[in-house]
mmCIF file of the C-alpha atoms, coordinates in Angstrom:
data_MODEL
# 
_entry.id   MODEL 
# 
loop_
_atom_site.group_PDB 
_atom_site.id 
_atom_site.type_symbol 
_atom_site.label_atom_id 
_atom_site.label_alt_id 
_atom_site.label_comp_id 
_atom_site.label_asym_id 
_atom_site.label_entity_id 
_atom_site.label_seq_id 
_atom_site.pdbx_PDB_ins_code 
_atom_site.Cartn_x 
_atom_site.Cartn_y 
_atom_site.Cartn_z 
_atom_site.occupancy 
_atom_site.B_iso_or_equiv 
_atom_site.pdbx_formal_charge 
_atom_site.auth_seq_id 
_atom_site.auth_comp_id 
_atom_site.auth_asym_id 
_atom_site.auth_atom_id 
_atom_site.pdbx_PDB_model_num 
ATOM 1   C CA . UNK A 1 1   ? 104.395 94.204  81.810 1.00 0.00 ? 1   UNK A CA 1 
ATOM 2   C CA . UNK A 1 2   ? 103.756 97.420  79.696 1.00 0.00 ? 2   UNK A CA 1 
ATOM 3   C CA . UNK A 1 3   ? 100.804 98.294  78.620 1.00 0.00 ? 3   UNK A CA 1 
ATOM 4   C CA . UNK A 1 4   ? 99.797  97.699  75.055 1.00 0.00 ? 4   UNK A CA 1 
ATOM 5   C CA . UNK A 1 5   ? 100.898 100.118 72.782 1.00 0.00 ? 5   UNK A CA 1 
ATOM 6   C CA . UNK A 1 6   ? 100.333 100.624 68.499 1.00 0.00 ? 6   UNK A CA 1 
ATOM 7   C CA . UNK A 1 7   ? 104.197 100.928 69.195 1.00 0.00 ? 7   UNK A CA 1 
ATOM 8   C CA . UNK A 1 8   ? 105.315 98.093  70.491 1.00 0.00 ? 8   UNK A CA 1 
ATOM 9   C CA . UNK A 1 9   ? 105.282 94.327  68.584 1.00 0.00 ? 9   UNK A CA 1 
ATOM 10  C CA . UNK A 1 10  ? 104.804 91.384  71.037 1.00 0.00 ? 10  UNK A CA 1 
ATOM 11  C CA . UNK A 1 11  ? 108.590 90.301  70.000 1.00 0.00 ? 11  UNK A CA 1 
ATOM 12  C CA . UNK A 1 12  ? 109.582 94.212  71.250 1.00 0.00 ? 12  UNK A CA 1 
ATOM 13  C CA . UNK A 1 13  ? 108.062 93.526  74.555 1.00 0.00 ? 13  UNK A CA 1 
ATOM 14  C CA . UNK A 1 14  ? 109.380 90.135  74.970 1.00 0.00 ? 14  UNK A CA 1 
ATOM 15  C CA . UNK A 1 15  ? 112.985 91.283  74.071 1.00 0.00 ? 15  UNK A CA 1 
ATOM 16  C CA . UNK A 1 16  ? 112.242 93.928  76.763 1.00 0.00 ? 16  UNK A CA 1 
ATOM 17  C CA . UNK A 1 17  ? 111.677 91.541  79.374 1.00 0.00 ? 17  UNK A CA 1 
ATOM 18  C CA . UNK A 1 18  ? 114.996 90.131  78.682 1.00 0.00 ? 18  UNK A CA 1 
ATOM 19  C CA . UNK A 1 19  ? 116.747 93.480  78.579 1.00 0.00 ? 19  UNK A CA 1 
ATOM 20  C CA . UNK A 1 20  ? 115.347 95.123  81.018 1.00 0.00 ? 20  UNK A CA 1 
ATOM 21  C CA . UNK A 1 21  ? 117.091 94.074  84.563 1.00 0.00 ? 21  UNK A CA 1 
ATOM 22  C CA . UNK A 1 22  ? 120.600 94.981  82.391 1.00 0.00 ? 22  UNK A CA 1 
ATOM 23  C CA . UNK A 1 23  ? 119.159 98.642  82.330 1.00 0.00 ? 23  UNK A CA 1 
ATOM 24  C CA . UNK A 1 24  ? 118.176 98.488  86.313 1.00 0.00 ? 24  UNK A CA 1 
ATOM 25  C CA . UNK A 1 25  ? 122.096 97.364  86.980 1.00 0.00 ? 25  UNK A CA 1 
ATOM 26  C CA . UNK A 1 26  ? 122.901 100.021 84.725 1.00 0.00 ? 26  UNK A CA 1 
ATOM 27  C CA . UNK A 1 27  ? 120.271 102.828 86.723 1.00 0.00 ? 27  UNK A CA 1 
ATOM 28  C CA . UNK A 1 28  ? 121.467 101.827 90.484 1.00 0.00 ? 28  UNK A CA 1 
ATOM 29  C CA . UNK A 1 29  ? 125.557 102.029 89.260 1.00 0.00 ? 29  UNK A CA 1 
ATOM 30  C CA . UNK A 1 30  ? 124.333 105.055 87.867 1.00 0.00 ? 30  UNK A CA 1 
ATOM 31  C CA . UNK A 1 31  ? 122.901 106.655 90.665 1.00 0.00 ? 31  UNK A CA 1 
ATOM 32  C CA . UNK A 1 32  ? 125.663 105.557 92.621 1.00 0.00 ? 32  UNK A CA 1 
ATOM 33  C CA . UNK A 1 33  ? 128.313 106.969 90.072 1.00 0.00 ? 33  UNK A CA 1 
ATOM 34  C CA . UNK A 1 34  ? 126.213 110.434 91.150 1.00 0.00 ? 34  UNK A CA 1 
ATOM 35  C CA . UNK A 1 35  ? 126.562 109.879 94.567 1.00 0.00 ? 35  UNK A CA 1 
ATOM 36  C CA . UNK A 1 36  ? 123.901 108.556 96.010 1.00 0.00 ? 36  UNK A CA 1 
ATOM 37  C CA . UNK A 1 37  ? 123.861 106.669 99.238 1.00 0.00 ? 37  UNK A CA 1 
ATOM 38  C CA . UNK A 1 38  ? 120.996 104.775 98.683 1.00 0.00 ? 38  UNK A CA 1 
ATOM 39  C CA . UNK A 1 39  ? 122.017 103.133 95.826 1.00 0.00 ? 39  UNK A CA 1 
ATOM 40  C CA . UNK A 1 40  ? 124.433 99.746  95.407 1.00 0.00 ? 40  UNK A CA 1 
ATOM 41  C CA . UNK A 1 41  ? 127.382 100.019 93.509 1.00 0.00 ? 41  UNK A CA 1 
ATOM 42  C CA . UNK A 1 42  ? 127.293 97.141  90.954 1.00 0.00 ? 42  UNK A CA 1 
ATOM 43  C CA . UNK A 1 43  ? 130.956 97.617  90.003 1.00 0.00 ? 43  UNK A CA 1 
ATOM 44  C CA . UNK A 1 44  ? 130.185 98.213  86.709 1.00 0.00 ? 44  UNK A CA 1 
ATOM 45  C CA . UNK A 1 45  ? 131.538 101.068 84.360 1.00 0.00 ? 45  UNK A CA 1 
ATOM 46  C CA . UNK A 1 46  ? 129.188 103.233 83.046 1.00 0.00 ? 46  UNK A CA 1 
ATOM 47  C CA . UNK A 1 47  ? 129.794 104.534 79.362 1.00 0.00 ? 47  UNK A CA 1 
ATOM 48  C CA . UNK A 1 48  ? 126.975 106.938 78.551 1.00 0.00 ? 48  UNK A CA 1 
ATOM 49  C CA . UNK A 1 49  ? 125.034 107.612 82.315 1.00 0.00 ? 49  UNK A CA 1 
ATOM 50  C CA . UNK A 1 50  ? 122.275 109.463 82.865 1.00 0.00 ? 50  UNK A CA 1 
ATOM 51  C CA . UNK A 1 51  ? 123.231 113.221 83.901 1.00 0.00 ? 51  UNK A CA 1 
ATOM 52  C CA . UNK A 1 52  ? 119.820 113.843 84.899 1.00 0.00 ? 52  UNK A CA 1 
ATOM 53  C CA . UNK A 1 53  ? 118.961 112.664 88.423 1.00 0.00 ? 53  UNK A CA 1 
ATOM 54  C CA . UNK A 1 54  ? 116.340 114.051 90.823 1.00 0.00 ? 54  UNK A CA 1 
ATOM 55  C CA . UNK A 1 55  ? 116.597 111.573 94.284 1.00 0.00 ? 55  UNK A CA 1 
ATOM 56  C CA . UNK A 1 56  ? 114.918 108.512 96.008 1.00 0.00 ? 56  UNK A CA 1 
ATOM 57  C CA . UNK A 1 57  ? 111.828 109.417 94.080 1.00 0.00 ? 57  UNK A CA 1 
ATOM 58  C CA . UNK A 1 58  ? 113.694 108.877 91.059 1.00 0.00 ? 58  UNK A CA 1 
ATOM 59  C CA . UNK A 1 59  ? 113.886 105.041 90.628 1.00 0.00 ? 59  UNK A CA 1 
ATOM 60  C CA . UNK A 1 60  ? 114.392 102.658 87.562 1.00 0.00 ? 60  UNK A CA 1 
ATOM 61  C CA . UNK A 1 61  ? 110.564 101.829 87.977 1.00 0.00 ? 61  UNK A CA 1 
ATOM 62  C CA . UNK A 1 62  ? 109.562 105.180 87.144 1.00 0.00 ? 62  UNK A CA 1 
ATOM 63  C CA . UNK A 1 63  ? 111.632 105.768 83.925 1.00 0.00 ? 63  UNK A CA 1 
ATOM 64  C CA . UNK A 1 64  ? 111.075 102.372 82.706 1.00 0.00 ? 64  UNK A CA 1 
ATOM 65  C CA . UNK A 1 65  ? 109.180 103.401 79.844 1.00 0.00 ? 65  UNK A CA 1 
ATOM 66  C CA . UNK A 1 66  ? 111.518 105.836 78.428 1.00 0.00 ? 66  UNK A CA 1 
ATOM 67  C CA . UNK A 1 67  ? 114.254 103.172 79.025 1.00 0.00 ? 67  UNK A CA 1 
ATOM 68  C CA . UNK A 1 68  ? 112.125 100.293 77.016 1.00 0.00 ? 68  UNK A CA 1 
ATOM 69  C CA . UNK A 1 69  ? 110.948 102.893 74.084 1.00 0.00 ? 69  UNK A CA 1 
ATOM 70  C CA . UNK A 1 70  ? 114.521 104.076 73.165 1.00 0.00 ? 70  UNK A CA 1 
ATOM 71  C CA . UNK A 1 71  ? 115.441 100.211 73.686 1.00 0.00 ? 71  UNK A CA 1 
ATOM 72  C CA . UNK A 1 72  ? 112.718 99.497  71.312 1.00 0.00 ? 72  UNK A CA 1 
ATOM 73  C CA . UNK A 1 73  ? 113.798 102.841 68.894 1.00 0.00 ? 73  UNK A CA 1 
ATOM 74  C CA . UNK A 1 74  ? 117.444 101.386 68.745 1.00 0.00 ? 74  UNK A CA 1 
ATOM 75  C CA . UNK A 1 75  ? 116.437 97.671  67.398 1.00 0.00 ? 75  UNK A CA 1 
ATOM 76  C CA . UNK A 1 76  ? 113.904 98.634  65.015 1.00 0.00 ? 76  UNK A CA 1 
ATOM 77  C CA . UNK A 1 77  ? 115.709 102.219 63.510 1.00 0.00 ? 77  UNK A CA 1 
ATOM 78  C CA . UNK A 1 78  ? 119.206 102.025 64.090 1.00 0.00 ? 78  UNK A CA 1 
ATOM 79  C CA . UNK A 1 79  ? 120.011 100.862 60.561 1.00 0.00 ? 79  UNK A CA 1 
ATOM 80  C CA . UNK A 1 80  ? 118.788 104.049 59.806 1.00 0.00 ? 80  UNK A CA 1 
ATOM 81  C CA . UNK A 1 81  ? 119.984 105.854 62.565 1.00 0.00 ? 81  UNK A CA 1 
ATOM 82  C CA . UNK A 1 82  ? 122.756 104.493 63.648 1.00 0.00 ? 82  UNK A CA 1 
ATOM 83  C CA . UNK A 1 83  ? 123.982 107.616 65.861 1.00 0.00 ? 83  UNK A CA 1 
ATOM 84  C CA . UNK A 1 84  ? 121.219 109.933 67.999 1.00 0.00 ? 84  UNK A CA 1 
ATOM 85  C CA . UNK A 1 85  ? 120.808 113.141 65.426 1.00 0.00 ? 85  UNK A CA 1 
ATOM 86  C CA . UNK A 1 86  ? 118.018 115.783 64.747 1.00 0.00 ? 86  UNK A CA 1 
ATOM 87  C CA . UNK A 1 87  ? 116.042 113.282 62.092 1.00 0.00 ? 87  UNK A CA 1 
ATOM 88  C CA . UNK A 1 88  ? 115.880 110.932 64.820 1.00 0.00 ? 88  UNK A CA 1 
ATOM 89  C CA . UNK A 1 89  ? 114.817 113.018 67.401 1.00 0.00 ? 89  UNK A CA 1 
ATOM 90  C CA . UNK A 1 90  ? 111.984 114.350 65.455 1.00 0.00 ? 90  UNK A CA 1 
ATOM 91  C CA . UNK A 1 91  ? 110.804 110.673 64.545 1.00 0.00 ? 91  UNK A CA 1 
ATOM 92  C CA . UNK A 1 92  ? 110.440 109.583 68.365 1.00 0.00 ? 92  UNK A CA 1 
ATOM 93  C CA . UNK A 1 93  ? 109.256 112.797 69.449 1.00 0.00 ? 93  UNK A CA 1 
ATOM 94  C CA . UNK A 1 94  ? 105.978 111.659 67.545 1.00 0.00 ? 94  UNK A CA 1 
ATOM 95  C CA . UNK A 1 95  ? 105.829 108.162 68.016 1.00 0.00 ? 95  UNK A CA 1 
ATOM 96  C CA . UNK A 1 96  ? 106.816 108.710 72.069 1.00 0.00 ? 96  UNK A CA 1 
ATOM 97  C CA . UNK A 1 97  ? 103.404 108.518 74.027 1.00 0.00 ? 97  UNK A CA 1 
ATOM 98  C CA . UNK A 1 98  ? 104.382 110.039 77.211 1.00 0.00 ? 98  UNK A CA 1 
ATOM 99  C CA . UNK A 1 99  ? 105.969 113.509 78.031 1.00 0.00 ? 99  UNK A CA 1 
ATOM 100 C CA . UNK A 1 100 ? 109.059 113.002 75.767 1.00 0.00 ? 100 UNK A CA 1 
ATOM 101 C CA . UNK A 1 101 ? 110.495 116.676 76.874 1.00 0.00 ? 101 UNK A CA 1 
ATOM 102 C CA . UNK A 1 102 ? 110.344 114.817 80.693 1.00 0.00 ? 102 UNK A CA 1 
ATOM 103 C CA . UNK A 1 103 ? 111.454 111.499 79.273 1.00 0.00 ? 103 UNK A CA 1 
ATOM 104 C CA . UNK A 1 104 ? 114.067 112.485 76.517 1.00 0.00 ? 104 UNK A CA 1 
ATOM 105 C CA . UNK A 1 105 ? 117.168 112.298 78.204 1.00 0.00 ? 105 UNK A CA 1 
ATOM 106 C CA . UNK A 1 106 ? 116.292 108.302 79.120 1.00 0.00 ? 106 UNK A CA 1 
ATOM 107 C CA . UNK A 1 107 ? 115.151 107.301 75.786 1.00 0.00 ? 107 UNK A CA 1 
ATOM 108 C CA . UNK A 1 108 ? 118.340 108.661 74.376 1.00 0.00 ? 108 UNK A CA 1 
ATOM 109 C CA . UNK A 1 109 ? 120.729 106.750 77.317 1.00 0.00 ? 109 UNK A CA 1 
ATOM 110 C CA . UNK A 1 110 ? 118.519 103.712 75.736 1.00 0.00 ? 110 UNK A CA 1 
ATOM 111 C CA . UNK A 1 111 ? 119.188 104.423 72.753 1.00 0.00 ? 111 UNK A CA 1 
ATOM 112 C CA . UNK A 1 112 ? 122.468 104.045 72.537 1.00 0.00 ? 112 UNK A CA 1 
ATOM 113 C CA . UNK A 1 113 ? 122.888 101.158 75.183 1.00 0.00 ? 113 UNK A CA 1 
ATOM 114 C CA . UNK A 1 114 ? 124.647 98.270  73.483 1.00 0.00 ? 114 UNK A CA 1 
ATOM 115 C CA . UNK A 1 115 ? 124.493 94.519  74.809 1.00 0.00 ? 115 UNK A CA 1 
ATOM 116 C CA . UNK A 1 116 ? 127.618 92.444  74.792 1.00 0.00 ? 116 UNK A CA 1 
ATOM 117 C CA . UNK A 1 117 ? 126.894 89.598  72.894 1.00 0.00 ? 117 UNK A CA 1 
# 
């Protein structure tokens, strides 16, 4: 579980929890999309992947936390941002408590993941 946060409601993490093997589906078809022969293909299709990928080292576990803050960003702002622009940007730039430069490119792929319902 994620550590506590100002950020994050007990309902955000909980929704997370339920979310969150979706986006590790999504980050091994990913990876393999990119070539990788470590990861499984899930036969999925892959809308908006992840362009940035650095190797074994670079699993779902570490990039969790961007994942579940632009997964968090998306439910509670995307009435008011319904597309990724500059305003928004700004917004989670400040709220974001890691290394959002390192992390950006996740949060963003999170952002606009959509679940079937």
């Amino acid at each position: 579980m994620a550590a506590k946060s100002d950020f994050y409601t007990d309902d955000d993490l909980s929704t997370w929890e339920r979310i969150k093997k979706a986006f590790a589906n999504d980050w091994e078809q990913t990876k393999s999309d990119f070539g990788s022969d470590t990861a499984r293909d899930m036969d999925q299709d892959v809308d908006d992947t992840v362009k940035q990928m650095a190797g074994s080292a670079d699993s779902f576990e570490n990039r969790e936390q961007a994942f579940r803050f632009g997964y968090t960003a998306q439910t509670r702002y995307q009435s008011d941002y319904p597309a990724w622009n500059d305003d928004l940007d700004t917004r989670l730039r400040s709220e974001y408590p890691g290394d959002y430069e390192a992390d950006r490119a996740y949060i963003r792929h999170a952002y606009g993941y959509r679940t079937s319902k």
